[in-house]
N, C-alpha and C positions, 0 to 999 in steps of 0.2 A: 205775251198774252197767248195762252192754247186757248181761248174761247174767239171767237168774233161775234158777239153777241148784235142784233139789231138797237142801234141805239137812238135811231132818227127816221122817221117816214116822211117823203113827202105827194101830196093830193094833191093832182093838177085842177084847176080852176077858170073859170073864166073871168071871177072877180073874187080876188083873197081876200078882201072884205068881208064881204056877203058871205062867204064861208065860212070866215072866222064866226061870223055874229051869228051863224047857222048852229055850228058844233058845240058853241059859247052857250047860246039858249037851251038847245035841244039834251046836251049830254054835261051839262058843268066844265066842259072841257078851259084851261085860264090862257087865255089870248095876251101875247107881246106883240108889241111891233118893234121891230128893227127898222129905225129910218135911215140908219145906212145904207138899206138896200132894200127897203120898202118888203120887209119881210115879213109877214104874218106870220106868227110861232104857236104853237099850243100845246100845253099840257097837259096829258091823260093821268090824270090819278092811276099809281099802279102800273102803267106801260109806257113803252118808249112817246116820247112828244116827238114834237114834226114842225109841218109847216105848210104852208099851203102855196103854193107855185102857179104862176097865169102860163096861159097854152100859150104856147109858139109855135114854131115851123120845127121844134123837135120834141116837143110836149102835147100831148092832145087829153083831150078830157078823160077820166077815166082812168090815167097812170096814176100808178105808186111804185116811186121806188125807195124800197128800203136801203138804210144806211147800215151797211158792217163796222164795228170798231176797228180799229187796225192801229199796231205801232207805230207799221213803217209802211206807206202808203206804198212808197215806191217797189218798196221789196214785194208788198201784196200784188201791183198791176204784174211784176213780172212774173210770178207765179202763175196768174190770173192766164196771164200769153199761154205761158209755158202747155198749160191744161188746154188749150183751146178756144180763150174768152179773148176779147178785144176793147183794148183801153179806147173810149170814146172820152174821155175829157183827163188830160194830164192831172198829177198831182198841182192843184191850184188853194194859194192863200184867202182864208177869210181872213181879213186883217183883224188881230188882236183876238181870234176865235182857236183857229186852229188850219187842218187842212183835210180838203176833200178829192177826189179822184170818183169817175163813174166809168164803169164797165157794161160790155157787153156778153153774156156768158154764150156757150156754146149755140143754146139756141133763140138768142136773140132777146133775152128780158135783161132790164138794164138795172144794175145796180150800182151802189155808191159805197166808198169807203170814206173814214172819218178818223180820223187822228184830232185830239184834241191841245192846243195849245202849251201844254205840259208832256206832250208828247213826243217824241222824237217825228213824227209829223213822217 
């Protein structure tokens, strides 16, 4: 893959609910839940979908981070080093989805990668 195109965003929340039912009313946007892991998903007609994510102690309101496509997750975090950025969360399984990885680039905005299931991950 020479592109890594944005395939996935996600908006932090205080309630993924009420988010969902927010962007759902307000922008037609079409609402899934994943009860595997209580995940709010949405579709934007036209652009990458996402998902809506509750704050933590490493999420705060306000964040988005976009999802890069990637082959090879793991070939991407090392590149990622190599340039200056810092793997904050290993290449990790969504079971029967695919696999994700999040970075930290040189000056500290965080991003994620995504390999899909059919993917060499």
């Amino acid at each position: 893959m020479s592109a890594h195109p944005i395939v996935h965003l996600e908006i932090s929340t205080k309630n993924a609910a009420a988010s969902a039912k927010f962007y759902s009313e307000v922008f037609g946007w079409k609402i899934e839940v994943d009860p595997r892991f209580d995940y709010h998903q949405f579709a934007a007609e036209g652009g990458p979908g996402g998902g809506f994510v509750n704050v933590d102690e490493h999420t705060k309101v306000g964040d988005v981070i976009p999802y890069l496509a990637a082959d090879d997750v793991d070939a991407m975090l090392k590149k990622v080093e190599q340039a200056g950025g810092k793997t904050l969360l290993p290449k990790t399984e969504i079971p029967g989805v695919g696999w994700y990885a999040l970075f930290a680039d040189p000056t500290g905005n965080r991003i994620g990668l995504y390999a899909g299931m059919g993917q060499q991950g």
